[in-house]
C-alpha positions as a Markdown table, in Angstrom:
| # | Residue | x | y | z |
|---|---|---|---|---|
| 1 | Unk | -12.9 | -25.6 | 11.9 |
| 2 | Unk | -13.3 | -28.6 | 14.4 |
| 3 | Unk | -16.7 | -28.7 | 16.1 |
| 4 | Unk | -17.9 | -25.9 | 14.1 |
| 5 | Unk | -21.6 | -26.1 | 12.4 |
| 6 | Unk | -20.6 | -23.9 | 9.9 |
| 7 | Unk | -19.2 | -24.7 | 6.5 |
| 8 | Unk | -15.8 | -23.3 | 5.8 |
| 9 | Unk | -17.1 | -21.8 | 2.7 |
| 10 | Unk | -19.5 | -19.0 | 3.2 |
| 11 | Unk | -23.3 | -18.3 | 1.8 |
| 12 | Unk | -21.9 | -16.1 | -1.3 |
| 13 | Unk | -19.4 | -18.7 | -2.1 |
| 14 | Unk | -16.2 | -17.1 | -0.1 |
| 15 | Unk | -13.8 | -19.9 | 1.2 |
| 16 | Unk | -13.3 | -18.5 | 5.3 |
| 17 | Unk | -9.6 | -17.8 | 5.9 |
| 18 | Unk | -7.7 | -20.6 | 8.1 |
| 19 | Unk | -7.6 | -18.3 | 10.8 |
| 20 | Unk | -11.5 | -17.9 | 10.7 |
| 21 | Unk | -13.0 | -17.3 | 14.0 |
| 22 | Unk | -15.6 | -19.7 | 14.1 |
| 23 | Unk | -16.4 | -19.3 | 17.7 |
| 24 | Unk | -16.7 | -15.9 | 17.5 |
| 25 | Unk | -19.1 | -17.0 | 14.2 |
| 26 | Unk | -21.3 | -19.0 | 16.0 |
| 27 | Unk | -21.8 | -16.8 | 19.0 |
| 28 | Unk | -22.7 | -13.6 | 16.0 |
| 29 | Unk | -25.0 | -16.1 | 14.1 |
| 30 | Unk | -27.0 | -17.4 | 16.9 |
| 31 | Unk | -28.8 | -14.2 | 17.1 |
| 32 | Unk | -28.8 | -12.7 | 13.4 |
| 33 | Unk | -29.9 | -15.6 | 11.9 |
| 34 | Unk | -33.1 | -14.6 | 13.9 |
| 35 | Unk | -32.7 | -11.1 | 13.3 |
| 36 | Unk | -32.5 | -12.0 | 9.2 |
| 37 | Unk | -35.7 | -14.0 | 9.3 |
| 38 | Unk | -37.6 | -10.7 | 11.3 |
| 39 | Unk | -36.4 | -9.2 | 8.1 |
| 40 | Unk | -37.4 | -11.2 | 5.4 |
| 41 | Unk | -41.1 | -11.6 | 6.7 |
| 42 | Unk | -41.0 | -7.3 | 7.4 |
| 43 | Unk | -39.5 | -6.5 | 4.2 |
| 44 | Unk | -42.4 | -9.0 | 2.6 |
| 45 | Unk | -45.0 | -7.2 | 4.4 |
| 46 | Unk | -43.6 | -4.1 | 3.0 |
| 47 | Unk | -43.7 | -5.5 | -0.9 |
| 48 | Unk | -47.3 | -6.0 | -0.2 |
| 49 | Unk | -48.0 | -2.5 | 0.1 |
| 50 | Unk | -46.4 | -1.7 | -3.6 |
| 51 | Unk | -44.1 | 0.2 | -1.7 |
| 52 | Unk | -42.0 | 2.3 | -4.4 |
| 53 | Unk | -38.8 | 2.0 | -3.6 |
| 54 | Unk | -37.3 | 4.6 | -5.9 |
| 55 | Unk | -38.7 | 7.1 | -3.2 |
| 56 | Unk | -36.7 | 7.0 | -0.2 |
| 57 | Unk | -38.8 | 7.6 | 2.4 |
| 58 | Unk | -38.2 | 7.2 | 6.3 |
| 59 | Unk | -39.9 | 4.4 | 6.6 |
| 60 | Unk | -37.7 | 2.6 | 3.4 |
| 61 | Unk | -34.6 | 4.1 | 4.8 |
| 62 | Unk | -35.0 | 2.7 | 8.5 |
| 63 | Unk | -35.8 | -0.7 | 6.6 |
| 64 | Unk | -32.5 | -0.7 | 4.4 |
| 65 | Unk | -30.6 | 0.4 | 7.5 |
| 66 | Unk | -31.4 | -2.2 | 9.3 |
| 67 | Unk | -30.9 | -4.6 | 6.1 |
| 68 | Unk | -32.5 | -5.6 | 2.9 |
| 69 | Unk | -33.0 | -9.7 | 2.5 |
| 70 | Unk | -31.2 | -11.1 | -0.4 |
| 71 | Unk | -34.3 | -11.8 | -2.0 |
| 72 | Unk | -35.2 | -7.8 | -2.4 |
| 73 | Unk | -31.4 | -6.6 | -2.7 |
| 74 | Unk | -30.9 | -6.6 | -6.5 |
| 75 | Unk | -34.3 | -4.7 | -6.9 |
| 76 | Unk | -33.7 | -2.2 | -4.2 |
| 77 | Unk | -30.3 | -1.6 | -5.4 |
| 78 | Unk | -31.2 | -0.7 | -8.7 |
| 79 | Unk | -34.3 | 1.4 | -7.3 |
| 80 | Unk | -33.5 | 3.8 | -5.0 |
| 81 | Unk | -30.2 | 4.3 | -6.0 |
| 82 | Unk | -31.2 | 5.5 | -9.3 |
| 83 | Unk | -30.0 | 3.0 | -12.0 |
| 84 | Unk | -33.3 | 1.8 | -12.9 |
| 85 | Unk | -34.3 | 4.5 | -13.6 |
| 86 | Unk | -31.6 | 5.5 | -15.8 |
| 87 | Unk | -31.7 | 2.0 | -17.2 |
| 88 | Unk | -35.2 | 2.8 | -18.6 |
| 89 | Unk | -34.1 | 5.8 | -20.2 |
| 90 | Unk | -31.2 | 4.2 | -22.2 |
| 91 | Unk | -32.2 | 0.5 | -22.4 |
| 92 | Unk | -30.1 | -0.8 | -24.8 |
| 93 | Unk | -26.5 | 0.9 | -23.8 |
| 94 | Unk | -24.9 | -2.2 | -22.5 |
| 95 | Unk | -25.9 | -4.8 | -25.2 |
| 96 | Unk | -24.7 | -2.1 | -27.9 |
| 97 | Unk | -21.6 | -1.7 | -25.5 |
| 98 | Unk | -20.8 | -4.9 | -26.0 |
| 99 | Unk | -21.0 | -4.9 | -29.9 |
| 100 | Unk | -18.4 | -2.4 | -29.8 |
| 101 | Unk | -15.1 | -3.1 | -30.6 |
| 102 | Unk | -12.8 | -3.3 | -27.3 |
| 103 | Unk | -9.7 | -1.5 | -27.0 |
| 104 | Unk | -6.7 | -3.5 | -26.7 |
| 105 | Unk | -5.1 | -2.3 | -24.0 |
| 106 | Unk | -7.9 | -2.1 | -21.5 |
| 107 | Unk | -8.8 | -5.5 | -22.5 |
| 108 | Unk | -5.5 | -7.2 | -21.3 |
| 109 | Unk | -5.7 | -5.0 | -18.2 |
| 110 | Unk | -9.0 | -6.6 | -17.2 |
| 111 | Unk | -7.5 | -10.2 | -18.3 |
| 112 | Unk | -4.8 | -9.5 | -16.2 |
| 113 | Unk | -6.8 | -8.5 | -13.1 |
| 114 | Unk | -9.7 | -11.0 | -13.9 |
| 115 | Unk | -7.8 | -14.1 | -12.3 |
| 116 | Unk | -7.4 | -12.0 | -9.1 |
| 117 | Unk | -10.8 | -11.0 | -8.4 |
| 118 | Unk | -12.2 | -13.2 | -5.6 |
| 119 | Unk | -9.6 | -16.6 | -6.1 |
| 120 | Unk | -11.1 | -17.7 | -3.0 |
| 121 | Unk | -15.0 | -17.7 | -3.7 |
| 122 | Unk | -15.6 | -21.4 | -5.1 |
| 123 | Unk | -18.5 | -19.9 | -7.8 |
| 124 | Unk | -16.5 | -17.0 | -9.6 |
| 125 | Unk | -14.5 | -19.0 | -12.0 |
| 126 | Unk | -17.9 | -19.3 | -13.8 |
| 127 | Unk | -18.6 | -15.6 | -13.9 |
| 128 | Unk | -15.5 | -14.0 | -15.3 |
| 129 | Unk | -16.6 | -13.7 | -19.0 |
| 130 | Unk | -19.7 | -12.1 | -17.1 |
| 131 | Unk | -16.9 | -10.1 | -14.8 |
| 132 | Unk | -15.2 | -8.8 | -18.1 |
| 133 | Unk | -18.4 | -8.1 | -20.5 |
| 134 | Unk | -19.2 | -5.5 | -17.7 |
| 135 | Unk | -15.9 | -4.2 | -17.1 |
| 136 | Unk | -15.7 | -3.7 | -20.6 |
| 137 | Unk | -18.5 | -2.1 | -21.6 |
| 138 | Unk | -18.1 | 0.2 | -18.7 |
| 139 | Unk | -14.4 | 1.0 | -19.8 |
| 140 | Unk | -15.6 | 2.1 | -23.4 |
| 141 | Unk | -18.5 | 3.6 | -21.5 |
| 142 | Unk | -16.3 | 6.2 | -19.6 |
| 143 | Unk | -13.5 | 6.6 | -21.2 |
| 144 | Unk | -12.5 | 9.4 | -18.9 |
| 145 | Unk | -12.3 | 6.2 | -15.7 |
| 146 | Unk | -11.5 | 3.2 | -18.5 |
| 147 | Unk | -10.9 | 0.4 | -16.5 |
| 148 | Unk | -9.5 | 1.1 | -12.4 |
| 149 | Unk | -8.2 | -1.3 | -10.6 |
| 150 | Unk | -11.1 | -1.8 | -7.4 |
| 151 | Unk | -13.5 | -2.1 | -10.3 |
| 152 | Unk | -13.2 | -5.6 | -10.4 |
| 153 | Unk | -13.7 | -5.9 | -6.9 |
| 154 | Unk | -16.8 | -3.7 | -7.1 |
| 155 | Unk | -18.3 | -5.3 | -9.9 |
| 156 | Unk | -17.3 | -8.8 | -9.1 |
| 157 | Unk | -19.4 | -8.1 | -5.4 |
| 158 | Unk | -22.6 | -6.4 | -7.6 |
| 159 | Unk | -22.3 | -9.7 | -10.2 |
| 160 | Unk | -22.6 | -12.2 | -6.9 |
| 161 | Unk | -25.4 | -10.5 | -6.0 |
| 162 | Unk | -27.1 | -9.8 | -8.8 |
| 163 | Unk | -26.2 | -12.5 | -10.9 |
| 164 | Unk | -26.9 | -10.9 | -14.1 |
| 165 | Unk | -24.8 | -8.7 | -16.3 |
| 166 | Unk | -26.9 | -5.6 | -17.3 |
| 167 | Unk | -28.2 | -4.4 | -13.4 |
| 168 | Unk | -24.2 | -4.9 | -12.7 |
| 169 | Unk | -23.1 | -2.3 | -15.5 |
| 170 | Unk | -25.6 | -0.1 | -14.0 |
| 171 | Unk | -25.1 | -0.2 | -10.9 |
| 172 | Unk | -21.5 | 0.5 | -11.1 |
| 173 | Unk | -22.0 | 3.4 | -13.1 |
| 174 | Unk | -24.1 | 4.5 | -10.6 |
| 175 | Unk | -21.5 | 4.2 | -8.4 |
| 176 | Unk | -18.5 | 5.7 | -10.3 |
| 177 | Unk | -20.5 | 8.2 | -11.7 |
| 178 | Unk | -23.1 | 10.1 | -8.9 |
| 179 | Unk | -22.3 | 7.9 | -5.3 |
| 180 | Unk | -18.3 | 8.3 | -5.9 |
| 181 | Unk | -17.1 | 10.4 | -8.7 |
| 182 | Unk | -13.4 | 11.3 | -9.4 |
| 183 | Unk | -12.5 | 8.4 | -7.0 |
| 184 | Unk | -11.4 | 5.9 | -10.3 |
| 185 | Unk | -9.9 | 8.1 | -12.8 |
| 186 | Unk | -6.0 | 8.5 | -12.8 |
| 187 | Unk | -5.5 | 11.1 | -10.6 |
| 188 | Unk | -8.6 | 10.1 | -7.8 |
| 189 | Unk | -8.7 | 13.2 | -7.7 |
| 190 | Unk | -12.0 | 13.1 | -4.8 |
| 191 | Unk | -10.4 | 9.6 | -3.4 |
| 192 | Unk | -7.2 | 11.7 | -2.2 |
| 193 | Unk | -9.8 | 15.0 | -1.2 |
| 194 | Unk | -12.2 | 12.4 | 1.0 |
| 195 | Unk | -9.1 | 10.8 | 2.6 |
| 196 | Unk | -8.0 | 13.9 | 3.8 |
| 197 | Unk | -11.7 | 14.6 | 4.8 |
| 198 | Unk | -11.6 | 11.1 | 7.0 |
| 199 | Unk | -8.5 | 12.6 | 8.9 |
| 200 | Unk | -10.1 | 15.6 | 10.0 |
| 201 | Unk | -12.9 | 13.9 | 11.0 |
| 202 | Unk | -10.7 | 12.0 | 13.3 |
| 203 | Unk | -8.9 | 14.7 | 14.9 |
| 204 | Unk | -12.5 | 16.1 | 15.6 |
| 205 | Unk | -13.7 | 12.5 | 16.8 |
| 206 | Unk | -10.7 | 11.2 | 19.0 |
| 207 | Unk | -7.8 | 13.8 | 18.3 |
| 208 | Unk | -5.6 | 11.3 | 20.8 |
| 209 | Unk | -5.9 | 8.7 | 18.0 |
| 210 | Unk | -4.9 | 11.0 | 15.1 |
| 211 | Unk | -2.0 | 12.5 | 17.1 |
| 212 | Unk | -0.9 | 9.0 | 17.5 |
| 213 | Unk | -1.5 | 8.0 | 14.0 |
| 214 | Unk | 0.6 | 10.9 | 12.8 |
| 215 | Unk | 3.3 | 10.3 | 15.7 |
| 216 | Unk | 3.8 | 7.1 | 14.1 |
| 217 | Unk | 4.0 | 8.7 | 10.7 |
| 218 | Unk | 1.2 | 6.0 | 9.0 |
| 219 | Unk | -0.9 | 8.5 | 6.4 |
| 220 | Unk | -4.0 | 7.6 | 6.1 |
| 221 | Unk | -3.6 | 7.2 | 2.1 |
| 222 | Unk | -1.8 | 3.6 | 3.5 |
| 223 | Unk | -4.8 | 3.0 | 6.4 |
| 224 | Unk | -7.7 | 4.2 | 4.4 |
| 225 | Unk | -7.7 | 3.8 | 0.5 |
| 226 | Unk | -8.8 | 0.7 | -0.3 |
| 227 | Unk | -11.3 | 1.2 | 2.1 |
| 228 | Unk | -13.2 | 4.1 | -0.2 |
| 229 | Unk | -11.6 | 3.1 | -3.5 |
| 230 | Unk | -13.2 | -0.5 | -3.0 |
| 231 | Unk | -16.2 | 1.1 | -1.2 |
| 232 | Unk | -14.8 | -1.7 | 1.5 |
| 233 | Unk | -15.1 | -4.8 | -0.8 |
| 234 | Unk | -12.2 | -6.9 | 0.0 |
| 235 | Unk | -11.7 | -5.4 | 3.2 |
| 236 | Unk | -14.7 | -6.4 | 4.9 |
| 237 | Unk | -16.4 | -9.3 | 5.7 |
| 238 | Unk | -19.1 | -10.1 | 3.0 |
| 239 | Unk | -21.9 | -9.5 | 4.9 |
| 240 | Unk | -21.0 | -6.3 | 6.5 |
| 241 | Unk | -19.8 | -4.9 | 3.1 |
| 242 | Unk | -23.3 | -5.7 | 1.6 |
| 243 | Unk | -25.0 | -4.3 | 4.9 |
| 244 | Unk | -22.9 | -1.1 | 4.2 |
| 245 | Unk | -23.9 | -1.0 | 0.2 |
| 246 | Unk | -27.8 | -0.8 | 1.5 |
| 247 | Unk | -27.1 | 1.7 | 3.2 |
| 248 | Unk | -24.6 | 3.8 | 0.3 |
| 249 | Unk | -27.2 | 3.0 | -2.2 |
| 250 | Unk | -29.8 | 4.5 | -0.3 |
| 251 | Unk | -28.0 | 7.2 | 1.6 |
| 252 | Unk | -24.8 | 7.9 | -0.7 |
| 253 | Unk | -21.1 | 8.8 | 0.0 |
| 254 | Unk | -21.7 | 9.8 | 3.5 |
| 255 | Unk | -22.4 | 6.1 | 4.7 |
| 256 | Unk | -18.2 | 5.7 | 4.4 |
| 257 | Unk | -17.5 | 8.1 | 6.4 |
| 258 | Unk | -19.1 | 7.0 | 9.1 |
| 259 | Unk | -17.6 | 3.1 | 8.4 |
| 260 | Unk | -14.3 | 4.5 | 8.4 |
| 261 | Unk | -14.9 | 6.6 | 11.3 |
| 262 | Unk | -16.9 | 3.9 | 13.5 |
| 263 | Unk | -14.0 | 1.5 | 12.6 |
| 264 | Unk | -11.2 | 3.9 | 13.9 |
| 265 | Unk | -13.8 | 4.9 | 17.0 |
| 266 | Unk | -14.3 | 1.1 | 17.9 |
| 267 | Unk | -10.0 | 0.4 | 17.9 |
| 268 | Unk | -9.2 | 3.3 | 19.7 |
| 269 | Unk | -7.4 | 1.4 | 22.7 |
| 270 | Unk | -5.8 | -1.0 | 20.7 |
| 271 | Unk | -4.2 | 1.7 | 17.9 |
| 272 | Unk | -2.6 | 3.9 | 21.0 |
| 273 | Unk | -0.7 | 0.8 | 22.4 |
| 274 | Unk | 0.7 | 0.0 | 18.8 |
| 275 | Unk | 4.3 | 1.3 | 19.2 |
| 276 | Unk | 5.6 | 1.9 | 15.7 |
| 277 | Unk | 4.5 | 2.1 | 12.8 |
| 278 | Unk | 5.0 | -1.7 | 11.3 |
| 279 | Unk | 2.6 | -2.6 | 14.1 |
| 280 | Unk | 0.1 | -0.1 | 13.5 |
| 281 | Unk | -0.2 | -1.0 | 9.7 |
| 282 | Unk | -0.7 | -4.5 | 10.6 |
| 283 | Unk | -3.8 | -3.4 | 13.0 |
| 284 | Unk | -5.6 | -2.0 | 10.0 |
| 285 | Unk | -4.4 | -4.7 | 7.9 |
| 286 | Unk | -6.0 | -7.4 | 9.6 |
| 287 | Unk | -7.3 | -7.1 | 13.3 |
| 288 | Unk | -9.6 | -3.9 | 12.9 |
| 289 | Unk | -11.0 | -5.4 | 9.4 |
| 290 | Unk | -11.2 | -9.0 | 10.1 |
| 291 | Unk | -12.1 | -9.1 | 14.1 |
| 292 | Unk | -15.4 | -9.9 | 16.4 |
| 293 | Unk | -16.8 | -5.6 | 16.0 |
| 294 | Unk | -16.4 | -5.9 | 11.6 |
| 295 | Unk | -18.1 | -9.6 | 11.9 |
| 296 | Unk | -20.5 | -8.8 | 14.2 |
| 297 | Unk | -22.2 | -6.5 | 10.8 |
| 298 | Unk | -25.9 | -6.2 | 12.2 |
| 299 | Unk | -24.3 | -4.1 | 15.4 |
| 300 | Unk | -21.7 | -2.3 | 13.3 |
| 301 | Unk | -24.4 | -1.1 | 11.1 |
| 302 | Unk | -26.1 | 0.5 | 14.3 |
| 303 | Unk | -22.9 | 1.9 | 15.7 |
| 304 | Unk | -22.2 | 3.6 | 12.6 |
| 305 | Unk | -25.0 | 5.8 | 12.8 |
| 306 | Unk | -24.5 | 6.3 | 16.6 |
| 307 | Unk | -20.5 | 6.4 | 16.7 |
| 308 | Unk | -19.9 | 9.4 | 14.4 |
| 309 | Unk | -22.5 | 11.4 | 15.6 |
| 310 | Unk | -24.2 | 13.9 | 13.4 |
| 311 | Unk | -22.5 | 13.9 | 10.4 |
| 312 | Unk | -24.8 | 16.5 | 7.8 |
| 313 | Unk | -24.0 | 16.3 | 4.4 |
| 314 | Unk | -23.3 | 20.6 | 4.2 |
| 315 | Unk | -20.5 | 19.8 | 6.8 |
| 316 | Unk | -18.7 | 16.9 | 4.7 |
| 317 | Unk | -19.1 | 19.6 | 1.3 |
| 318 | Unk | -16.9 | 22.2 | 3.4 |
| 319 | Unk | -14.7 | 19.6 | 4.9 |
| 320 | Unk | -14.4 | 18.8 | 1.2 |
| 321 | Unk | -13.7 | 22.5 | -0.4 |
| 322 | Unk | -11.1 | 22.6 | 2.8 |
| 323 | Unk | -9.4 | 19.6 | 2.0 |
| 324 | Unk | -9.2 | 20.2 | -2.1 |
| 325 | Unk | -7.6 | 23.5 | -1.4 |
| 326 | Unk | -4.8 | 22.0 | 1.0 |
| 327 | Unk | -4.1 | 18.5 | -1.4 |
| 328 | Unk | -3.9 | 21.0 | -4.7 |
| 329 | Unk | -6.0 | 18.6 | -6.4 |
């Protein structure tokens, strides 16, 4: 960290990795840091108008795509994705949740898991009885999911930004429930479907790369899992995964698709010179998830609508009935 402005602990609490970049940092912030106060002053103009944001209109989408301040997040979350909304309708679920007698089992899985969840952000140890009152109430909630492991890495991110319980829980189900369903229950049933959905997408995309993936004899069940399962929370930089949740909010499922795509796109030279598959793993394990194009989140989040190219939602459904046929789930 020598010379470095920055802290070696991030602005959500994350302690940076020794082998944090800080050059490459620097060089990224010096220009979003401007970008991020164009934002904040836009998005403030935009409040002004009473803008609804539970209507997503073009004008609201091309805001959240190019980023929602951390100010408006929470609120804009729970809008336009629906869980206010739903919130309203049933506004005392989680507190009677939480009076509910917990199931043993599922309660030592979450203890088990809770010490886990973000050991490196310096602010978490404080929200873990927060962390498990949502897990929880969401396990006894849907009983059909319980508690998945990934949930506390989904949750944990929502509770850091959110900083409350109750828009957590929703928010969650929201996402277990309409933006990802099938993904968390024993059998991820749609998690192994949209995997194999990803795949073809690549042999469309850069065919060299998927011939080369499946030379090497890496599935993409190893390269791509934790990706969707976490909806890219401990993968991703912090920034970029929260960049990306505007945007799944918002937009829904689709949005990882084109992540996973414009992060495959964007190493395509460097995954044809790995020569086995040890190598290759490693690539996805670290230098395509932690390097300059993942950090760099303000012109990721461009590239991924630009990289994939059109990507309709009718296409992904029959890429979907395709792929459920061929994985017999």
């Amino acid at each position: 960290m020598a010379n470095s402005k920055f802290s070696d602990v991030d602005e959500y609490g994350f302690q940076r990795p020794e082998d944090f970049d800080y050059l490459v940092y620097e060089k990224f912030m010096s220009s979003y840091l401007k970008v991020l106060t164009e934002r904040q002053i836009r998005w403030e103009t935009l409040k002004r108008k009473n803008t609804d944001f539970s209507k997503l209109t073009r004008t609201l989408k091309r805001y959240i795509r190019k980023g929602i301040p951390t100010s408006y997040r929470t609120e804009v979350w729970m809008k336009v994705s629906g869980a206010y909304q739903n919130q309203q309708q049933s506004p005392d679920l989680y507190s009677n949740l939480l009076r509910a007698q917990f199931d043993r089992d599922t309660v030592e899985a979450i203890k088990i898991d809770l010490p886990r969840t973000f050991p490196d952000n310096i602010h978490f140890e404080t929200k873990k009885r927060q962390l498990f009152n949502v897990l929880i109430a969401y396990a006894h909630h849907n009983r059909d999911v319980g508690y998945c492991q990934g949930l506390n890495y989904i949750a944990g991110l929502l509770l850091i930004v959110t900083q409350k319980e109750e828009p957590t829980f929703w928010l969650l189900k929201m996402i277990v429930e309409k933006i990802v369903p099938s993904y968390h229950t024993k059998r991820m049933t749609n998690l192994i479907r949209d995997l194999a959905v990803l795949k073809e997408l690549i042999k469309l995309k850069v065919p060299e790369v998927n011939n080369h993936i499946e030379n090497l004899g890496l599935p993409y069940t190893v390269i791509a899992s934790k990706w969707f399962v976490c909806l890219f929370a401990e993968v991703l930089p912090t920034e970029t995964v929260l960049r990306i949740w505007d945007c799944v909010f918002a937009e829904g499922y689709k949005i990882l698709f084109r992540v996973g795509i414009t992060l495959i796109v964007a190493h395509r030279n460097v995954i044809l010179q790995a020569d086995d598959i040890s190598v290759l793993a490693e690539l996805f394990r670290n230098e395509i998830i932690k390097g300059e194009i993942a950090t760099d989140c303000h012109n990721f989040m461009k590239n991924i609508f630009k990289v994939p190219g059109n990507l309709k939602r009718r296409d992904l459904e029959r890429l979907r009935l395709i792929c459920i046929d061929r994985t017999n789930c």
